[in-house]
C-alpha positions as CSV (number, residue, x, y, z in Angstrom):
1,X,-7.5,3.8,14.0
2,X,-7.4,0.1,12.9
3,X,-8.6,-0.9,9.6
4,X,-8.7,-3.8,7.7
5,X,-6.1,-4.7,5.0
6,X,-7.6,-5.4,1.4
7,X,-5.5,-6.1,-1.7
8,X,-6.0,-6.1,-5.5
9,X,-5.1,-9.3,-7.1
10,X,-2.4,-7.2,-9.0
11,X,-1.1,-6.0,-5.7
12,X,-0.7,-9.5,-4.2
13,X,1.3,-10.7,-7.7
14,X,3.4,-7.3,-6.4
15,X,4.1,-8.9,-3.5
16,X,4.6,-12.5,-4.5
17,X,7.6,-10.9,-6.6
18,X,9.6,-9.2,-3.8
19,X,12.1,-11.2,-1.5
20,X,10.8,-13.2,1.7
21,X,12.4,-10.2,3.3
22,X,10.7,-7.7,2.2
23,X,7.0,-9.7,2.1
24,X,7.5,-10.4,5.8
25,X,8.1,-6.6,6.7
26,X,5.2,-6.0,4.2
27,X,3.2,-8.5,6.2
28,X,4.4,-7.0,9.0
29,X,3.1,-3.5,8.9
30,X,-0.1,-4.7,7.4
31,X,-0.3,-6.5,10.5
32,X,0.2,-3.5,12.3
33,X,-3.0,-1.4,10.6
34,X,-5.2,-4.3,11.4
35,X,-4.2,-5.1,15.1
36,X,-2.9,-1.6,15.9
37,X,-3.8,1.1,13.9
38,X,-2.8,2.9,10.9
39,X,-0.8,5.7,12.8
40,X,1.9,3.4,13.5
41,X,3.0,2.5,10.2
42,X,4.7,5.7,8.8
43,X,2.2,7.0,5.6
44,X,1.6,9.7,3.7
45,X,-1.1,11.3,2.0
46,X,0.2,11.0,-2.5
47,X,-3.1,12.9,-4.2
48,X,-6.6,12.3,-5.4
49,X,-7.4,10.2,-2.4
50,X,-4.5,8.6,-2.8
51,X,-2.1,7.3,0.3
52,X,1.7,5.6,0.3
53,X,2.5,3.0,3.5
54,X,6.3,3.0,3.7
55,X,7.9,0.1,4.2
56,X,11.4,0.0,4.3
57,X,12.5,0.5,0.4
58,X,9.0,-0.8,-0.2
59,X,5.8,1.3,-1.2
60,X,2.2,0.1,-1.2
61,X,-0.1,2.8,-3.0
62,X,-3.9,2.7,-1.6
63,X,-7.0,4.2,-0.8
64,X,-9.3,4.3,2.3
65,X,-12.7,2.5,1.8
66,X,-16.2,2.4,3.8
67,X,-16.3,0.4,6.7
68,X,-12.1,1.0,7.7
69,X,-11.0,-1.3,5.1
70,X,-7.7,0.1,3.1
71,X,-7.5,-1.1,-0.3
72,X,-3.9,-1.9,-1.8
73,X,-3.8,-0.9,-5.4
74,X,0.2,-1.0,-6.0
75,X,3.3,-2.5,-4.4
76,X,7.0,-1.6,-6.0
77,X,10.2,-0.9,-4.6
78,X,11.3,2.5,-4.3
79,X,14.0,3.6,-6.5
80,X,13.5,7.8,-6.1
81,X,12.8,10.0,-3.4
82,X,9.5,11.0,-4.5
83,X,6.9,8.2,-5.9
84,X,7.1,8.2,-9.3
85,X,3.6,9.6,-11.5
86,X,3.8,6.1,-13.6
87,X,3.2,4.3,-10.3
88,X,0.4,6.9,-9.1
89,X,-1.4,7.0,-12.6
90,X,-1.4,2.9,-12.6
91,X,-2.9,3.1,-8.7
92,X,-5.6,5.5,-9.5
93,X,-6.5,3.3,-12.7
94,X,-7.1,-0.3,-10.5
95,X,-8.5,1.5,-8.0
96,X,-11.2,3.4,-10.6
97,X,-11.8,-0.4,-12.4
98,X,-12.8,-1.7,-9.3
């Protein structure tokens, strides 16, 4: 299913910070939800509504919203095998403020 790709102003100063690299594959499979659909990007389902879109050793933490529109709340670059509860408790925060 396609979807449109929305991001919090905190998640595009995320992005800003990683290499040219890793924004293009970034762009890339946010590209990919929008022309595509989201079942091509590899994804999994975090908790409390919550959703990860792995990119590479890149994460992007976000919720589904009305109307197919995904809303990035997080982007960081994975360290651990398993997404870390600082980076989940920070997503679920922006995404309750907005």
């Amino acid at each position: 299913m396609k979807f449109k790709v929305t991001k919090l102003k905190q998640a595009e100063k995320e992005i800003a910070a990683l290499t040219p690299k890793q924004q293009k594959e970034l762009a890339d499979d946010y590209n990919i939800i929008e022309n595509k659909g989201i079942e091509f990007v590899k994804r999994r389902f975090l908790q409390k509504g919550l959703f990860e879109i792995k990119t590479n050793n890149v994460r992007s933490l976000f919720k589904y919203q009305e109307n197919e529109i995904i809303l990035i709340a997080l982007v960081y670059q994975k360290q651990t095998n398993k997404a870390p509860q600082f980076y989940i408790d920070l997503a679920q925060k922006r995404l309750k403020e907005t």
